[in-house]
DRENMI-646114 format. One record per atom (N, C-alpha, C): y, z, x. Coordinates in steps of 0.1 Angstrom, whole numbers, padded with zeros to 4 digits, always signed. Layout:
N
YZX
...
***
This chain:
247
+1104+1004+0815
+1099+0994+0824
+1087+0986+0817
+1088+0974+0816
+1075+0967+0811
+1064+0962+0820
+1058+0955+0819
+1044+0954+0824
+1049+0941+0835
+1063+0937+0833
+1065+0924+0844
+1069+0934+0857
+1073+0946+0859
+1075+0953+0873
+1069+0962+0876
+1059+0966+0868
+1049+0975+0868
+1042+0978+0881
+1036+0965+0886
+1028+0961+0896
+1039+0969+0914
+1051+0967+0910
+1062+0973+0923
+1054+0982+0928
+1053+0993+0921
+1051+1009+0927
+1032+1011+0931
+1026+0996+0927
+1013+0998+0932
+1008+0991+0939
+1016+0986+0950
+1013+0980+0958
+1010+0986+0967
+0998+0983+0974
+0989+0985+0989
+0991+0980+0998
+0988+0989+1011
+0986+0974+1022
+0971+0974+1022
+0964+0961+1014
+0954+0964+1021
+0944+0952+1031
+0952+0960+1045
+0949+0951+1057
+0951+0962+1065
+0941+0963+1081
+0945+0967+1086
+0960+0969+1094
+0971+0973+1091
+0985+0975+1094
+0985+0981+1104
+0976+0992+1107
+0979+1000+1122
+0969+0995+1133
+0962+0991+1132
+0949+0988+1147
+0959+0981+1158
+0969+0971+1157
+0976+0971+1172
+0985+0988+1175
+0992+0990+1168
+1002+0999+1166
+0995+1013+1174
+0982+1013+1169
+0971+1025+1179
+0966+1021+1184
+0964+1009+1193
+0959+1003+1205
+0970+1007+1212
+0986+1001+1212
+0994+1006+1218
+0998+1017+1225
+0997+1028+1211
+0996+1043+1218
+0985+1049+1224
+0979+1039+1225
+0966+1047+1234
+0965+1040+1250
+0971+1027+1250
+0973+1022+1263
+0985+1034+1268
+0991+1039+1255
+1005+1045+1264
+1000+1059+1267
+0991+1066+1263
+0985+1077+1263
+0974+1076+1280
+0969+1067+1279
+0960+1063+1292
+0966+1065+1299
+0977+1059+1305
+0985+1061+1316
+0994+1073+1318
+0995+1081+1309
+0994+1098+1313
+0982+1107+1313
+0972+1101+1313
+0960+1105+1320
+0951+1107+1304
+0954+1107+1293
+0951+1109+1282
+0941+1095+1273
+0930+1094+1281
+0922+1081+1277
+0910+1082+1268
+0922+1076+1254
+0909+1076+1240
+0894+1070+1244
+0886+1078+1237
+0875+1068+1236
+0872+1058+1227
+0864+1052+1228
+0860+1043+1216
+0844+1039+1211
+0840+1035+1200
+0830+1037+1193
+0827+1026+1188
+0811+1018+1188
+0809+1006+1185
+0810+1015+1167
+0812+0998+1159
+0815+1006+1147
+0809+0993+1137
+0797+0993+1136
+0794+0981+1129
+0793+0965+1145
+0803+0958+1142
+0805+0947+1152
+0819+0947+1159
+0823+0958+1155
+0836+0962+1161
+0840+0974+1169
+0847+0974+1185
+0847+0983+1190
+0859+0992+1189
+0864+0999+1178
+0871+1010+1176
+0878+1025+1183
+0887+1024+1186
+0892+1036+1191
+0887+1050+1183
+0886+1058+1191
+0885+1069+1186
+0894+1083+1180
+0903+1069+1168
+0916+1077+1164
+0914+1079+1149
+0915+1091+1141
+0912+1093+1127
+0921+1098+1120
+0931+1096+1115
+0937+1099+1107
+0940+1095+1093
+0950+1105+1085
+0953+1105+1066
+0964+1105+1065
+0972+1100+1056
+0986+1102+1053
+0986+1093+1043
+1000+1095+1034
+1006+1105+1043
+1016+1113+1029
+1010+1116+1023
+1014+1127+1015
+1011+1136+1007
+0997+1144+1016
+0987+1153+1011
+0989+1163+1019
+0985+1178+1016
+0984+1185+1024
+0972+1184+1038
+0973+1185+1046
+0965+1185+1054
+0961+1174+1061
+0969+1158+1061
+0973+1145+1064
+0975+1156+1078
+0972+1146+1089
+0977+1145+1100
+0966+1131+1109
+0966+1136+1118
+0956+1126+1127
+0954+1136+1146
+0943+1129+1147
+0934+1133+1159
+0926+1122+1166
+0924+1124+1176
+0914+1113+1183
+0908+1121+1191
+0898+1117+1200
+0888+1118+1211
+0889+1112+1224
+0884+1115+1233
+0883+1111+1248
+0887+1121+1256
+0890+1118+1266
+0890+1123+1280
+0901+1126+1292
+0901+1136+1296
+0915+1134+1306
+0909+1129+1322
+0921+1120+1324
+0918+1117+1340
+0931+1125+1346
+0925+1138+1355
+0933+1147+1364
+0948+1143+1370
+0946+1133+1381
+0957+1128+1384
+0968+1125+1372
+0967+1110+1368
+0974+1106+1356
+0980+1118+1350
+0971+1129+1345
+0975+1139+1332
+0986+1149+1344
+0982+1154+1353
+0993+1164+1365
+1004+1155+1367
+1009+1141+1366
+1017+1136+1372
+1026+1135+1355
+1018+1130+1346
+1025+1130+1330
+1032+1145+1327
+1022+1153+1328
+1025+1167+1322
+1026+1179+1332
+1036+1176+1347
+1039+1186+1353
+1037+1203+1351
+1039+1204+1338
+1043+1217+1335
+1028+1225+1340
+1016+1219+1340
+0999+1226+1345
+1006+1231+1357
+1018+1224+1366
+1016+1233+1380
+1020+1247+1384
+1032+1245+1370
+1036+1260+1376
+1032+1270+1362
+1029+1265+1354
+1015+1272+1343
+1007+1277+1349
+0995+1271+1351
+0982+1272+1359
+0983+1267+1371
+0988+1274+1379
+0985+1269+1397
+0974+1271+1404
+0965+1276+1399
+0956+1278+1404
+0945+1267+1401
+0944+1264+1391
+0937+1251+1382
+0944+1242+1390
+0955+1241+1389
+0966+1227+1396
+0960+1227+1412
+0957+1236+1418
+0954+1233+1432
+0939+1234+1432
+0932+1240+1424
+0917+1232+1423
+0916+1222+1423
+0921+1218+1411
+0917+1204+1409
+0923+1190+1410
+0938+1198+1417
+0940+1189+1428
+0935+1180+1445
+0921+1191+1446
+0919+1192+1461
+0900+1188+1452
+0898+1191+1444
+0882+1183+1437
+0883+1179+1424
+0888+1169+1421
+0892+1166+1404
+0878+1164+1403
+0864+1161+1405
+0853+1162+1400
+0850+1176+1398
+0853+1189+1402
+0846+1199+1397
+0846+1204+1380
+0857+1196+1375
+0853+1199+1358
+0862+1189+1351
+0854+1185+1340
+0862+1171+1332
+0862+1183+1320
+0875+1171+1316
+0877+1180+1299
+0876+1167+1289
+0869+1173+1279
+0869+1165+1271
+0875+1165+1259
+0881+1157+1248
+0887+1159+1239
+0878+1152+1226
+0871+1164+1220
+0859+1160+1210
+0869+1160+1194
+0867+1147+1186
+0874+1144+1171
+0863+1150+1164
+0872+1157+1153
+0863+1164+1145
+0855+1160+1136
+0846+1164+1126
+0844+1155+1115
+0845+1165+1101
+0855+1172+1096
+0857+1172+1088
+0864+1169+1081
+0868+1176+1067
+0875+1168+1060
+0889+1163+1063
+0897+1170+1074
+0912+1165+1080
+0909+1163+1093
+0922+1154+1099
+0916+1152+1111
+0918+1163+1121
+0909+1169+1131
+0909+1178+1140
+0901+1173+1148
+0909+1183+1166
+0900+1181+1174
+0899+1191+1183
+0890+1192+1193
+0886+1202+1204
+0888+1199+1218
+0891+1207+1226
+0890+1204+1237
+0882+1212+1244
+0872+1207+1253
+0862+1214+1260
+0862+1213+1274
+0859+1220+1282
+0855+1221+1294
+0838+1220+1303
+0840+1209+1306
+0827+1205+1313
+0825+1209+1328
+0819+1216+1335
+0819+1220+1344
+0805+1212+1353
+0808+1200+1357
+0803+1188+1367
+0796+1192+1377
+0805+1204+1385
+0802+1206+1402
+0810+1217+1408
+0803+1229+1409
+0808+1240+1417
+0800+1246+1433
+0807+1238+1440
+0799+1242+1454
+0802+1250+1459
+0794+1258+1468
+0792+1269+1477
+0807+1272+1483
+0818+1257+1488
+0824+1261+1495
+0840+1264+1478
+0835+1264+1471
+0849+1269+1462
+0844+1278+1459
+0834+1284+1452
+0829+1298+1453
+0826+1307+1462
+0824+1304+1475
+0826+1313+1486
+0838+1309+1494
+0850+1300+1490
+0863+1305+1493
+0872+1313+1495
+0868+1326+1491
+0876+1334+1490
+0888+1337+1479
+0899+1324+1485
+0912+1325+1471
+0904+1323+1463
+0895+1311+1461
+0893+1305+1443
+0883+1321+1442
+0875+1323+1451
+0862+1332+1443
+0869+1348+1442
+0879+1348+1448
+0885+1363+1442
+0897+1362+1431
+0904+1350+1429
+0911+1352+1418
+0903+1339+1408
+0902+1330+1410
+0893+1320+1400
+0887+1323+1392
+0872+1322+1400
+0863+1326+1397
+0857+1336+1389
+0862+1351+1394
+0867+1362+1389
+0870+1361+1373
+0877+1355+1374
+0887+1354+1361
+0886+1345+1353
+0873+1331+1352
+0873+1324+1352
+0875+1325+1335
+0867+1333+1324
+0868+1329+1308
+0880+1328+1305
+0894+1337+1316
+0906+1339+1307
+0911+1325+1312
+0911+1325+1324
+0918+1310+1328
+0913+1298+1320
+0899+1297+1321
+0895+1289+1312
+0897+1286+1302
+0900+1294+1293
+0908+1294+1279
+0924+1293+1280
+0929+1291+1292
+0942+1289+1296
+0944+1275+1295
+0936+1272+1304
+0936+1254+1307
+0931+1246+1291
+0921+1252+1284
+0921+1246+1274
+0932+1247+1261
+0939+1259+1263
+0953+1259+1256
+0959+1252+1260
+0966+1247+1269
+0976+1241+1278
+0972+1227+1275
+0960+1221+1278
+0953+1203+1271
+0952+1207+1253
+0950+1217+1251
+0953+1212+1234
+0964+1212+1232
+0971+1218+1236
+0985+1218+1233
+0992+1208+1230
+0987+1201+1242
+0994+1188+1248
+0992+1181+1242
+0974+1176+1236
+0970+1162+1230
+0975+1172+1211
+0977+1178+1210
+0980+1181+1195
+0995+1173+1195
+1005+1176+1202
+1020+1172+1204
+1023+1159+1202
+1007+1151+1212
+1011+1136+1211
+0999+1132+1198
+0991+1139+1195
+0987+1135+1178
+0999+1135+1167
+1004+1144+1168
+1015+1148+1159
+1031+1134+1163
+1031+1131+1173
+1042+1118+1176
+1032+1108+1169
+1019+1103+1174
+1014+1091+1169
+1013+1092+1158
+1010+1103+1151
+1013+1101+1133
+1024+1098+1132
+1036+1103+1132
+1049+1099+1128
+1053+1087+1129
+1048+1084+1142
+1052+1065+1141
+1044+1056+1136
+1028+1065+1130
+1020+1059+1120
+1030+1055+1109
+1035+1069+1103
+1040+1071+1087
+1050+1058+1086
+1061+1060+1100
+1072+1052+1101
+1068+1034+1097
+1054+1032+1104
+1051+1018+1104
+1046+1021+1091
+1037+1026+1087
+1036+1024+1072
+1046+1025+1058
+1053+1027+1065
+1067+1030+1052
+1073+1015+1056
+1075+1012+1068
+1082+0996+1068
+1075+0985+1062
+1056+0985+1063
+1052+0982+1062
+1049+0976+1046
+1052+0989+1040
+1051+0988+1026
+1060+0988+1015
+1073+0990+1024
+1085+0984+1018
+1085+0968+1020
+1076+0962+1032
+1080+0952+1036
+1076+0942+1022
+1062+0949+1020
+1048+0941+1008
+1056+0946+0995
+1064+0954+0991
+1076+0956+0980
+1084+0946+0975
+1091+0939+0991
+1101+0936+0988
+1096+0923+0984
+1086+0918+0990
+1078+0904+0987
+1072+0904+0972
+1066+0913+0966
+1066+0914+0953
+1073+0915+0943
+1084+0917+0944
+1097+0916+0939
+1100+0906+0937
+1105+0897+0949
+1111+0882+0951
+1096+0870+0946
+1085+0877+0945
+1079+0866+0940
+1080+0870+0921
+1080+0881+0917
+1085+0881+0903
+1100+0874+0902
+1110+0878+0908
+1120+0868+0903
+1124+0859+0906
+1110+0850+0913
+1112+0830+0913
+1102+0830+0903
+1095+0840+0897
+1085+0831+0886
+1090+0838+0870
+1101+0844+0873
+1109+0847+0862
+1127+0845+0862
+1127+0839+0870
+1139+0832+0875
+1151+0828+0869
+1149+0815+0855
+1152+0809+0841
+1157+0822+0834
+1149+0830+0835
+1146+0840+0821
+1157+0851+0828
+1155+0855+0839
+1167+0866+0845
+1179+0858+0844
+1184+0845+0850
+1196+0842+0849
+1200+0840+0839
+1198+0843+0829
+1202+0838+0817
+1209+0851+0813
+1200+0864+0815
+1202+0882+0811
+1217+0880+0823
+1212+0875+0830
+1225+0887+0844
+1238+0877+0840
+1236+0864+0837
+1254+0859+0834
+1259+0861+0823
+1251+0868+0813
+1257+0878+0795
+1259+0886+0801
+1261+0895+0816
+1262+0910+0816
+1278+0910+0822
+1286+0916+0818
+1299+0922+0824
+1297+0923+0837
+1310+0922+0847
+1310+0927+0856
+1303+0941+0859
+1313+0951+0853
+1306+0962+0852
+1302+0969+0836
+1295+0976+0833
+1284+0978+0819
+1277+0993+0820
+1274+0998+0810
+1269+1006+0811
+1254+1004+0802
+1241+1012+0803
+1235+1007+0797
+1230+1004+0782
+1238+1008+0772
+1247+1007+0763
+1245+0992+0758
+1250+0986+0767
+1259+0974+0769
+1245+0964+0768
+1233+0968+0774
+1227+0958+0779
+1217+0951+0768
+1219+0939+0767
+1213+0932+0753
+1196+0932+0759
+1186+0939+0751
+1174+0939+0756
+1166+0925+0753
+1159+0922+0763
+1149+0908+0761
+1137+0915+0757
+1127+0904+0750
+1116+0908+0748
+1107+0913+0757
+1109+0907+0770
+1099+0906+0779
+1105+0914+0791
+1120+0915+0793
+1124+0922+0801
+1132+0930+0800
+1133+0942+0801
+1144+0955+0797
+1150+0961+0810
+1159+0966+0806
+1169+0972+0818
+1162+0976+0829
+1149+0986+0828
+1144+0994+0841
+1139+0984+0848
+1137+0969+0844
+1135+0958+0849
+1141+0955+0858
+1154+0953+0857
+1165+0947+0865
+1167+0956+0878
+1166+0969+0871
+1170+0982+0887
+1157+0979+0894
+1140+0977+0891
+1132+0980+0898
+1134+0965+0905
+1138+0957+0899
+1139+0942+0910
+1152+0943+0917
+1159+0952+0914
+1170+0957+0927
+1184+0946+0921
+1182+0942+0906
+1195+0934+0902
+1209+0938+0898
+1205+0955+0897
+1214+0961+0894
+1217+0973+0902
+1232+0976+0903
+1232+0989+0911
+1240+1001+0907
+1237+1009+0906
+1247+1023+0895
+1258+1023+0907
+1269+1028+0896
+1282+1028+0899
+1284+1043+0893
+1299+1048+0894
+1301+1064+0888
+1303+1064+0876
+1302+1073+0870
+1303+1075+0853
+1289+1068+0846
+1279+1069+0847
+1273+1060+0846
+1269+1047+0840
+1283+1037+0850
+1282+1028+0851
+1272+1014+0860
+1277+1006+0854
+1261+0997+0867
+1271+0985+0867
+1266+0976+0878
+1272+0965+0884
+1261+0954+0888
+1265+0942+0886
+1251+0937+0897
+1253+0937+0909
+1245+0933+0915
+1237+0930+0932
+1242+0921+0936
+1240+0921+0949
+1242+0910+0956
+1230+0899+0954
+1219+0906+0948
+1206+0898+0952
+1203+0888+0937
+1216+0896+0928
+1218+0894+0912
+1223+0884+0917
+1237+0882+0924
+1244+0870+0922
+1240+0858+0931
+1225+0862+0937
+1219+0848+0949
+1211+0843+0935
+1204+0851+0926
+1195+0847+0911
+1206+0836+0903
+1219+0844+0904
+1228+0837+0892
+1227+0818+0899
+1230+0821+0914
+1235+0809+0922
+1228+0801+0927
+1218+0803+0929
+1207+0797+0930
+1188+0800+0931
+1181+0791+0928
+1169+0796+0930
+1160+0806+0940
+1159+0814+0938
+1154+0825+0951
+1141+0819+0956
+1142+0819+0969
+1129+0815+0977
+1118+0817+0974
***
């Protein structure tokens, strides 16, 4: 490959690509009771989503904020017959504990969920049910309920990455394909000339080298396509170069 297609395989995006794409998932997260925070960030007010990818160990993503009770019981049924006891607390005083979902800061993204305990009045601790089985019990359960919300917000970390990776793989095939097509309109002359000396089909054998452009040229601008035996053919995108000037 020479130094005219070099530039293909280093292409960046560099623009923010995801900031609607994680606005979205977080409006979609809100509405199952799962509502990011956000963070003044310079002059900009930023979600509180952090993630790496995406082909290192330890790439994933995490965010921060907060559950609102209702929303999250009606999204994620499964708390009722999990934790029924939590489910009927805090169905009858969703202010006696918020949970919070703290982003980490180290080197990958991670996060915590904690339990804030707001308001416990006389009449749920001298209840009876809650103060003889709740209450009682309160570190194991407590660590129940916080398994059961990490669980949850890990599941939907682990989807929002993937549809991260997905938009960035379209993303960056998109800025590919554009780099490509702007090499072969500003080398245009010089390819049509190579692809109407080539055979239908050729092997590479066959292929008379140019100074400036050599075979691994032609595959990385997608002009050529292997056949069996190894054989090669051109493109379709070969014979839009032969027939006219590419956009």
């Amino acid at each position: 490959m020479s130094y005219l297609t070099k530039g293909i395989d280093r292409v960046e995006l560099d623009y923010d690509w995801y900031t609607d794409l994680i606005e979205d998932m977080c409006s979609s997260l809100g509405n199952s009771g799962i509502e990011i925070s956000t963070t003044m960030r310079g002059k900009r007010v930023e979600r509180d989503v952090w993630f790496s990818g995406f082909s290192s160990q330890g790439d994933g993503l995490a965010f921060g904020g907060d559950i609102s009770w209702p929303e999250f019981f009606e999204a994620y049924p499964g708390i009722k017959t999990k934790l029924t006891l939590w489910y009927m607390l805090l169905v009858a005083n969703p202010d006696i504990v918020s949970a919070s979902i703290v982003l980490g800061t180290g080197r990958h993204p991670s996060m915590k969920v904690g339990l804030i305990y707001t308001w416990w009045g006389d009449a749920v601790v001298e209840g009876g049910f809650f103060a003889g089985t709740l209450v009682e019990n309160l570190p194991v359960v407590d660590q129940e309920l916080e398994d059961f919300i990490t669980e949850i917000c890990e599941n939907e970390a682990s989807r929002m990455y993937q549809q991260l990776e997905e938009e960035y793989d379209y993303q960056l095939e998109d800025a590919k394909q554009r780099c490509i097509d702007d090499i072969i309109e500003e080398n245009c002359e010089a390819l049509r000339h190579i692809l109407r000396n080539l055979p239908e089909e050729f092997d590479r054998e066959q292929y008379i080298e140019d100074d400036e452009i050599d075979f691994d040229d032609l595959k990385a601008l997608e002009l050529v396509e292997y056949r069996k035996g190894g054989r090669f053919k051109l493109s379709a995108k070969a014979e839009e170069v032969m027939n006219e000037t590419p956009r």
